[in-house]
N, C-alpha and C positions, 0 to 999 in steps of 0.2 A: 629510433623507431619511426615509421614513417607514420602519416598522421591518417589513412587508411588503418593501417595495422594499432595504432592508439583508440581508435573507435569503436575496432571490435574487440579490442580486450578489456574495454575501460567499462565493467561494468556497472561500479559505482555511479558513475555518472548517466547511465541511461537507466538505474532505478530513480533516480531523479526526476529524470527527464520523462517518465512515465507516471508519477505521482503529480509532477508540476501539468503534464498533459491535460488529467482530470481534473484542474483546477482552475486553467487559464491557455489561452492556445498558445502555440509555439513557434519559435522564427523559421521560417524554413529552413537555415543552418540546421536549428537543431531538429528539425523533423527530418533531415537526411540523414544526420550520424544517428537517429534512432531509427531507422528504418538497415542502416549498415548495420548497425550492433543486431539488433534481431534477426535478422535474415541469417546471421551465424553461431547465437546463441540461446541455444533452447530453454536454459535456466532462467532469464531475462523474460522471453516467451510466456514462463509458468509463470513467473511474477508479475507481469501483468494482467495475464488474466484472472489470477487472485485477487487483485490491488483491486481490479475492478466488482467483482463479486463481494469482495469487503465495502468496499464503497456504496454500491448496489445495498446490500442489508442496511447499511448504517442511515443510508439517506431513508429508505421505506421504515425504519424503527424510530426514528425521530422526526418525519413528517409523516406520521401517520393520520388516520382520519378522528382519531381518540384525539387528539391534543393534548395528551399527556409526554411526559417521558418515560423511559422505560420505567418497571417496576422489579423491584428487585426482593425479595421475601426477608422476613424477620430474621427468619433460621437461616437462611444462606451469610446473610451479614455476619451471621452468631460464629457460624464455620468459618465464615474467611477471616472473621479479626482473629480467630483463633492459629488458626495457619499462621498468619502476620507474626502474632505473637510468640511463637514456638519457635519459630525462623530467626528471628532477631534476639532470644537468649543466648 
């Protein structure tokens, strides 16, 4: 397989390469096989633009102007160890 044709199918590797993106910048190598991989696959496309909208919430929920972290209710803990619990019998 030629290493054009490795870049657009290897999708595993440009979720990567789009997670590592919003974390730290990229060598130009790899901003060129991610810009091959997306220009031909749309699924990759949705995933980043989620990866970022995810990212997006997470940062404005944990720097918020509260200086808290999130809060999460009595009764929801109550249901979800529940769940947990029923799952693992």
């Amino acid at each position: 397989m030629g290493v054009i044709k490795k870049i657009r199918y290897d999708c595993r590797h440009a979720t990567y390469l789009i997670e590592k993106r919003q974390h730290r910048s990229l060598t130009i190598k790899e901003r060129i096989e991610l810009a091959i991989h997306l220009s031909g696959c749309s699924i990759c496309r949705l995933f980043q633009e989620q990866s970022r909208w995810i990212n997006r919430m997470l940062r404005s929920l944990f720097h918020s102007d509260q200086g808290r972290g999130p809060v999460i209710s009595d009764e929801f803990k109550r249901q979800l160890q529940q769940k947990i619990d029923e799952r693992l019998k």
